[in-house]
N, C-alpha and C positions, 0 to 999 in steps of 0.2 A: 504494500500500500504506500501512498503518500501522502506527504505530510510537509507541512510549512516550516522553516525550522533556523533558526538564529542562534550565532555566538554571541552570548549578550556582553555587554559594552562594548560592540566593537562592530563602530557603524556598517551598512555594505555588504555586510554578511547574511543578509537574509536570503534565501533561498529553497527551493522545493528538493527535497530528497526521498528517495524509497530505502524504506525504514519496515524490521520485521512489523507483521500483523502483531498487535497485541492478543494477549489472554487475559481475561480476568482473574481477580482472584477468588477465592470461595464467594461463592454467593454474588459475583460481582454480576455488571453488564454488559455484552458486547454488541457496540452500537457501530451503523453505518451512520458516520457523520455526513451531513446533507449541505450544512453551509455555518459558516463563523462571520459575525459583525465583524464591520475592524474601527476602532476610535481611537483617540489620541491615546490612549494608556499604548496602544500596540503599535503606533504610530514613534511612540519615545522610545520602547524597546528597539525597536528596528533600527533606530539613530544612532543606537548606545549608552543610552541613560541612566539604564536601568535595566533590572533581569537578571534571575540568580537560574543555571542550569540546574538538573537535578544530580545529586549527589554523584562524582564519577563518572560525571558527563560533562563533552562541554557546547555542547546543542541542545536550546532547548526548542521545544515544540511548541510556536505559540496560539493564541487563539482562546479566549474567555468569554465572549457571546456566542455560545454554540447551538446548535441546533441538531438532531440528528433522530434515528430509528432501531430502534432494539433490535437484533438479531437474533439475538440468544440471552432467554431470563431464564433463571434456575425455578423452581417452584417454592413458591413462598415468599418470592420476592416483591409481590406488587406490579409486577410490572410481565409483560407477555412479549413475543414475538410482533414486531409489525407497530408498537406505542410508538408516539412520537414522545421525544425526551428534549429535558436539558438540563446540564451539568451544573449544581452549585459550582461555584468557583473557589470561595475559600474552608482552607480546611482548619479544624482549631489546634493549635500548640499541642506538643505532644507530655509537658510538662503537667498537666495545664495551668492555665492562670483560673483564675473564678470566674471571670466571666466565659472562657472556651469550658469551663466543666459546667457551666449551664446551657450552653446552647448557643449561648450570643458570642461568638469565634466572630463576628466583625465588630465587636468590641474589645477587641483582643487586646492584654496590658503588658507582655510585657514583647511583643512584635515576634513571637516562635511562630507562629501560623505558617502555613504552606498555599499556594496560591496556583490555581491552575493556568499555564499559559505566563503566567509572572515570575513566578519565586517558588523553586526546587520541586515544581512538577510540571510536567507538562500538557501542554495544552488541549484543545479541541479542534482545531485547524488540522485535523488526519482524517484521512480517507475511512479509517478504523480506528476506535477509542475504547479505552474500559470508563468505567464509572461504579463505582459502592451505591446501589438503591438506596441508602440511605442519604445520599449528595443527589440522588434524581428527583428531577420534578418532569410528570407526563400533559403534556397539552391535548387539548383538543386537537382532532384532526383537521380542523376552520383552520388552525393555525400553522396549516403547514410552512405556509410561503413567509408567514412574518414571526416564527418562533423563534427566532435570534433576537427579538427584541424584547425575550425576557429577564433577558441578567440585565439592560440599563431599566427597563421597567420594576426590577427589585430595589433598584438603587433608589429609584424615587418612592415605590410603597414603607421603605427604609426610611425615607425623608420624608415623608406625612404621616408615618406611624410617630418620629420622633416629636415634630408638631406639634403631632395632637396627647402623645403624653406633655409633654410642657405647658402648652395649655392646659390641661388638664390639672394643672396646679390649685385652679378658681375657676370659677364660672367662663364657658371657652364657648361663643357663638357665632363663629366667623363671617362676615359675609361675602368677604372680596378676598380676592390671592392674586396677586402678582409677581409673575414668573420671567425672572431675568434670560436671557435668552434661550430663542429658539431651534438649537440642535435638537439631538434627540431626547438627551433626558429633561432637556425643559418642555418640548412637544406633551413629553410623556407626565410630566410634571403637570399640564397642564388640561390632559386627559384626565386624570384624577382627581384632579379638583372639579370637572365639570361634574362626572360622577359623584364627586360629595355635595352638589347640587350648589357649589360656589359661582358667584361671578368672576369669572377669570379673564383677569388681563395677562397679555403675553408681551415685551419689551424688546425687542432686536434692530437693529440697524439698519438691516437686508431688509429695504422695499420692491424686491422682485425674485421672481422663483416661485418654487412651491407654500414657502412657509407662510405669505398672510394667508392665503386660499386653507393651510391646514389648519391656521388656528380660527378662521373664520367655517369651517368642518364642524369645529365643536362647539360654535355658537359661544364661540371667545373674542374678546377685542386685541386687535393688533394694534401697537403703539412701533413710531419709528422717532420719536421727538426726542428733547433732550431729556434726561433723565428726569432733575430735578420737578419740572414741570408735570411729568406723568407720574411721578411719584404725589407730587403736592394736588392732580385733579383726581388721581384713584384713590389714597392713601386707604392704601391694603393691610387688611385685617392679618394677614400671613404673603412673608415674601420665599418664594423659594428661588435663589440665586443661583446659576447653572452656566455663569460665563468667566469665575475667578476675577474679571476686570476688577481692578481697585478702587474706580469712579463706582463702577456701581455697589458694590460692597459698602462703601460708605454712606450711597445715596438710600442704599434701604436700610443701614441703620439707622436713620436719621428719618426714614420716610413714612412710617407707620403711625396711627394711631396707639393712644395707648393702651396697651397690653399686648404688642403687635409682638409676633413670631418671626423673627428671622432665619433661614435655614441655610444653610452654604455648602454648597457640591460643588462649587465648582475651583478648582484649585490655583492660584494666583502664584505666576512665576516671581520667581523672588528678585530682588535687584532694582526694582520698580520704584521710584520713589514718588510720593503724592503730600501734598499739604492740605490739611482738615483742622479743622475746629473741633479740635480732639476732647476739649471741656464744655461746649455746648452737644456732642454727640452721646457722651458720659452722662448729662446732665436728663436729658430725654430718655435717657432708656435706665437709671436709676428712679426718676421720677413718676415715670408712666409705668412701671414696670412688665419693662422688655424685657424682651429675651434675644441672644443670636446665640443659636447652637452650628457645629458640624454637623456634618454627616457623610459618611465612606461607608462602600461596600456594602453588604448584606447576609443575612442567614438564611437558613431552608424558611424558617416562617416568611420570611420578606419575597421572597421566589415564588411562594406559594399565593400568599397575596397578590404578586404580581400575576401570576397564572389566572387567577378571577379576575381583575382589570381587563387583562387582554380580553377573555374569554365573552367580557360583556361588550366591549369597543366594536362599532362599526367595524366588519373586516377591511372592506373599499377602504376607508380612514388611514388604517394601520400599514394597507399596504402602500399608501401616499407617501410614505415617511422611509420605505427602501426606493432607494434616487437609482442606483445603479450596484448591478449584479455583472460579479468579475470571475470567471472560471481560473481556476488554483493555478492554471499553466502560463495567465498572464496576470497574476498577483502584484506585481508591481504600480499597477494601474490603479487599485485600490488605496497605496500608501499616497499618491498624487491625490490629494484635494482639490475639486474640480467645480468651478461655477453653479449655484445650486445643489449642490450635494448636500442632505441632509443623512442616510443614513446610508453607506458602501457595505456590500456582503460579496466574501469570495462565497463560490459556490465548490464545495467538495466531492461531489457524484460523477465525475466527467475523468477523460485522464488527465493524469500528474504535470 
């Protein structure tokens, strides 16, 4: 079989090789992978940024939005011949911390975790993969064409589960959300709020392409203005931040009414310098009492929440949001970000 495969830190080296068929192990599952998202986490690996191979390797196999089809389930596994799947991605420390020997490994404290497609295992970009049924989630078969979009759609059920515990601190009635840019987990971000029956505004730059057409799908507003401004005519009960920028990081701290939820996914390169009104930003979210939490990654519950989101979302909707599908043998095509592209998938069913 093959499989997509990088010397991590060492830009250049990405590449397709044929690599033995896996086996599982007891109990495990052997899937035909069908197709892998690709986003900026796989996008920095392939640069050299980052990327731990697996123990006594120095290839690793990458690929963490997966998608694929059981071939082979043992009995008693939950899962049959012919299910469509897809792969938790992180696994908990083997030490463990408290929160991996509770279940929540993407709260992981002291960074032992294992990471499919990132750090000391390998990925889901193979032609054939194992997986432990305990790391699988099965979709509906509606979802065959857009089932890679359930590891970034756990990222965000991950991020309004956190939300709405914080909230959850006092009386939590939200009526507005606004969602800092439109890739895919702000799309998705912003699907789930339509479904919690929010008024959702959505914030991006990009006034042409697909994205106002998708968040005007969900019977959402599209804003392209300056921040400030659509922060001060929406001022949203909950912001879920999805583009790392510094300008807006700060602009929805500062932009919410009070008791407003800030969430932040999205990861801001470092180096950046900005000037803010560092004690009037203090001053609002002590006094109104705000909140701005993280949020990274996800657990099997966050995956599985996400598997019902999908499951209820218009399929036509979900499939607006794959721009362009790239066969494994010209993979390169994928790593190039292209005019309009909101969500790129190699496809793995074809040859290497």
């Amino acid at each position: 079989m093959y499989a997509l495969t990088v010397l991590p830190g060492r830009p250049g080296s990405l590449e397709v090789r044929e690599l033995p068929e896996p086996r599982p192990g007891p109990g495990g599952l052997l899937v035909d992978g069908l197709a892998v998202g690709v986003c900026g986490t796989d996008r920095e690996i392939a640069a050299g940024q980052y990327g731990t191979a697996p123990a006594g390797r120095d290839r690793l196999v990458i690929g963490h939005e997966s998608l694929g089809r059981v071939r082979e389930a043992p009995p008693g596994s939950g899962f049959s011949a012919g299910d469509l799947v897809v792969g938790v991605v992180r696994r908990p420390d083997p030490v463990p911390c408290g929160a991996c020997e509770r279940g929540e490994f993407d709260m992981c404290r002291n960074g032992r975790y294992a990471e499919r497609g990132i750090k000391e295992l390998d990925g889901y970009a193979a032609q054939t993969w194992c997986v432990e049924p305990d790391y699988a989630v099965a979709l509906d078969s509606a979802l065959e064409d857009v089932g890679m979009l359930l590891e970034p759609a756990s990222v965000v059920a991950k991020a309004w589960e956190q939300v709405e515990r914080v909230g959850g601190r006092s009386w939590f009635a939200p009526r507005r959300v606004l969602v800092t840019g439109a890739g895919p987990i702000g799309l998705l971000a912003a699907l789930l709020g339509t479904q919690r029956g929010l008024e959702t505004h959505v914030l991006d730059r990009v006034t042409d392409g697909p994205k106002p057409a998708l968040v005007a799908g969900l019977g959402a507003e599209y804003h392209t203005e300056d921040p400030d401004r659509v922060f001060s005519a929406v001022r949203p009960d909950v912001v879920i931040e999805a583009t790392g920028a510094g300008k807006l990081v700060f602009a929805a701290m500062a932009g919410t009414p009070a008791y407003g939820v800030v969430c932040l996914t999205g990861v801001s390169p470092a180096g950046r310098r900005l000037t803010v009104d560092a004690g009037s930003i203090n001053q609002e979210i002590v006094l109104e009492n705000d909140a701005v939490i993280g949020s990274v990654n996800a657990n099997l519950r966050h995956f599985v929440q996400a598997a019902d989101a999908l499951g209820k979302a218009d399929p036509r909707w979900l499939a607006g949001l794959v721009t362009r599908r790239v066969p494994l043998d010209r993979f390169l095509e994928a790593f190039s970000p292209q005019d309009g592209d909101v969500k790129t998938v190699i496809t793995l069913d074809g040859p290497g």
